[in-house]
C-alpha positions in Angstrom: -3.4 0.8 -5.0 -2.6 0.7 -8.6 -5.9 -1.3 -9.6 -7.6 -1.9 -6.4 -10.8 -3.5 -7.9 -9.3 -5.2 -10.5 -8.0 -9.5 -9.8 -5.3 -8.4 -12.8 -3.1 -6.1 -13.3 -1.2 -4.7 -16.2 2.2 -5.2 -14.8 1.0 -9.1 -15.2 0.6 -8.6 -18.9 4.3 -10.3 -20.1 3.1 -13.1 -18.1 0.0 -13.6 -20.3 1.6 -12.9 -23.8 4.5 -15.2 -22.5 2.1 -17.7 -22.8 1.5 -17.7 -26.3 5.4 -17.5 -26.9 5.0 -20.7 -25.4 2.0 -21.7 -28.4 4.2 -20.4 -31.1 7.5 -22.6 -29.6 5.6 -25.6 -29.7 4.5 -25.5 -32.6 7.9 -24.6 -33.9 8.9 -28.0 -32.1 6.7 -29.8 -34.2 8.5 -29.6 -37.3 11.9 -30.2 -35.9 14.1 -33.4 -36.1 13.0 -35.9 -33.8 16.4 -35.9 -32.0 16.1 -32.1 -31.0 12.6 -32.9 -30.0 13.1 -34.0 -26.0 15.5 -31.4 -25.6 13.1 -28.8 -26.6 10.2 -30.3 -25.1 12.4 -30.2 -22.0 13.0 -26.5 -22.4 9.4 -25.7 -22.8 8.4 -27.2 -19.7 10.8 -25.4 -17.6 9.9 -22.3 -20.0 6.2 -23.2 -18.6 6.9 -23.5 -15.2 9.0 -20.1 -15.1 5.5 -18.3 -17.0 3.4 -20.0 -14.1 5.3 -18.9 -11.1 5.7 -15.3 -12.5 1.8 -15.5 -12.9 1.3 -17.2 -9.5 4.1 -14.2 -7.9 2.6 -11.2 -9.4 -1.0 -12.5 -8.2 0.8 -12.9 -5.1 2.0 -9.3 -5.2 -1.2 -7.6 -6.3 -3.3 -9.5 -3.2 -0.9 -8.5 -0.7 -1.2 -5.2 -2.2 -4.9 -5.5 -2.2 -4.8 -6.0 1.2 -2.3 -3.5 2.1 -4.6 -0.9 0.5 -7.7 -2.5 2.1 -5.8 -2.0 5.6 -5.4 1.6 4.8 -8.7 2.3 3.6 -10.5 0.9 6.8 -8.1 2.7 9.0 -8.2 6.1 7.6 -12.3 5.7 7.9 -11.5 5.4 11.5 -9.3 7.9 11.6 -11.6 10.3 10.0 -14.7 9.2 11.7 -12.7 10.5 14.8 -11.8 13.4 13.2 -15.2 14.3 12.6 -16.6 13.7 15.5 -13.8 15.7 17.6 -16.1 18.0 19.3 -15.2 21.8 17.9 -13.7 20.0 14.7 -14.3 22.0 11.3 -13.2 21.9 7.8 -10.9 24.7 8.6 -9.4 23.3 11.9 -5.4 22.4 10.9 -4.7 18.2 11.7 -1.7 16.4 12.1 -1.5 12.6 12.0 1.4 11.5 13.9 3.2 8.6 12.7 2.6 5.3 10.4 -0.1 2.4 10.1 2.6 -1.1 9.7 0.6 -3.8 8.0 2.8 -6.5 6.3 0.2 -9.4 4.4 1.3 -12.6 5.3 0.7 -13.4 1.4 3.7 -10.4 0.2 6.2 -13.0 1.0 5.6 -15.0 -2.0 5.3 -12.0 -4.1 7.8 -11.0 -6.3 9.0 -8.3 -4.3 8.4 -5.1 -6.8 5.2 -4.2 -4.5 6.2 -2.6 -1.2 4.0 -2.1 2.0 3.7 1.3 1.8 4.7 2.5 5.1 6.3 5.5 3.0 2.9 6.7 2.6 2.2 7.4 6.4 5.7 8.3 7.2 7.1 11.7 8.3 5.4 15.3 7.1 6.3 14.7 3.8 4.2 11.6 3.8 1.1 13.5 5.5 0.6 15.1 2.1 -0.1 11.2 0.8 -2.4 11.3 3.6 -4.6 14.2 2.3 -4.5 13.0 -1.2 -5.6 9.6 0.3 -8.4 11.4 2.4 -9.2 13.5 -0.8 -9.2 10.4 -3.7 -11.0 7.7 -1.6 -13.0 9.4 1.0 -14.1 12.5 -0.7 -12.4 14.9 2.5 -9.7 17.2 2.0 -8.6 17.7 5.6 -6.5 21.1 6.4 -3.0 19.7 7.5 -1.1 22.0 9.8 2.7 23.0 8.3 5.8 21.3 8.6 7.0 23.7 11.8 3.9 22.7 14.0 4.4 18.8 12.5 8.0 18.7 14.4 7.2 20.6 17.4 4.1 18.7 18.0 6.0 15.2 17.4 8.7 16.1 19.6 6.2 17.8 22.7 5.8 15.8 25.9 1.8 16.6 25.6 2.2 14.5 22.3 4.6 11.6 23.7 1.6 11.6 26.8 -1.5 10.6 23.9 -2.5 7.2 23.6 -1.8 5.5 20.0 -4.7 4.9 17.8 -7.3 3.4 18.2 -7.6 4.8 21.6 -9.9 7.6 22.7 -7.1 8.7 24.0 -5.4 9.3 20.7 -7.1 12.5 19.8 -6.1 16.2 21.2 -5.7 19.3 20.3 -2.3 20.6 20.8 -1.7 24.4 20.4 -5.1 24.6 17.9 -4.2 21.7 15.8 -6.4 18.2 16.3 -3.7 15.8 16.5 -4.3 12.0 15.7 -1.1 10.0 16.9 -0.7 6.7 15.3 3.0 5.5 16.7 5.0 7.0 19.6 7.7 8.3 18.0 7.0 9.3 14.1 9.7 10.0 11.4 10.0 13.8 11.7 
């Protein structure tokens, strides 16, 4: 999500001015004695093959997180397209989404593991918060989230526990006047 239309990323950047570390050394071998010569040359292929697999895990990294963020995007459309069309639904009505999207991209498992899934974003009221600033930065909605109180009670009602889980029709309610969308059964309170 840090660049999500970009194929490189900043955090890549050693990788590429590694490379012309690798230019200088070289060069640097050149001039050397020709006994040091196959013991350098031997370090500057390994050298090269440590730049290539950094570049190869953080490309790794930012697709998964592509994808990650794709995942998102395409399911909060869908949550929000049922929002909107909850009949009696307005700007003002409070909303509570219940729980967290999992996607893990096959392709994350050859990252280099600084990238996480993200889960955190979804997860527990504190998370909702992400939600709305999700809603507000890549959909253009500001939805009105009901308060940490209602959030618990809601989570923890049987009425909420009975709801079907996303994408369900089934999914949607209104629960003491607050449209609830559940996602997982039982969400990080």
């Amino acid at each position: 999500i840090i660049a999500p239309d970009r194929d490189n990323n900043l955090v890549m950047g050693m990788s590429y001015v590694l490379i012309y570390v690798l230019v200088l050394k070289i060069i640097d071998i050149l001039d050397c004695e020709k006994e040091y010569k196959i013991l350098k040359s031997i370090s500057q292929v390994f050298l090269s093959i440590i730049i290539v697999t950094f570049v190869l895990s953080n490309n790794a990294s930012y697709m998964a997180r592509k994808e990650v963020y794709n995942n998102y995007y395409s399911t909060s459309m869908r949550i929000l397209t049922k929002i909107e069309n909850y009949e009696n639904y307005n700007e003002n009505t409070p909303v509570l989404i219940g729980g967290i999207i999992k996607h893990s991209p096959n392709i994350a498992k050859l990252g280099n593991g600084f990238i996480s899934n993200d889960y955190e974003t979804w997860n527990n009221y504190s998370g909702i918060e992400m939600i709305n600033k999700f809603f507000h930065n890549y959909m253009g909605m500001t939805i009105n989230l009901c308060n940490k109180t209602d959030y618990e009670k809601i989570v923890k009602s049987e009425e909420y526990k009975n709801m079907s889980i996303f994408p369900y029709d089934e999914c949607i309610k209104m629960i003491d006047g607050i449209l609830v969308v559940k996602i997982e059964d039982n969400p990080a309170i």
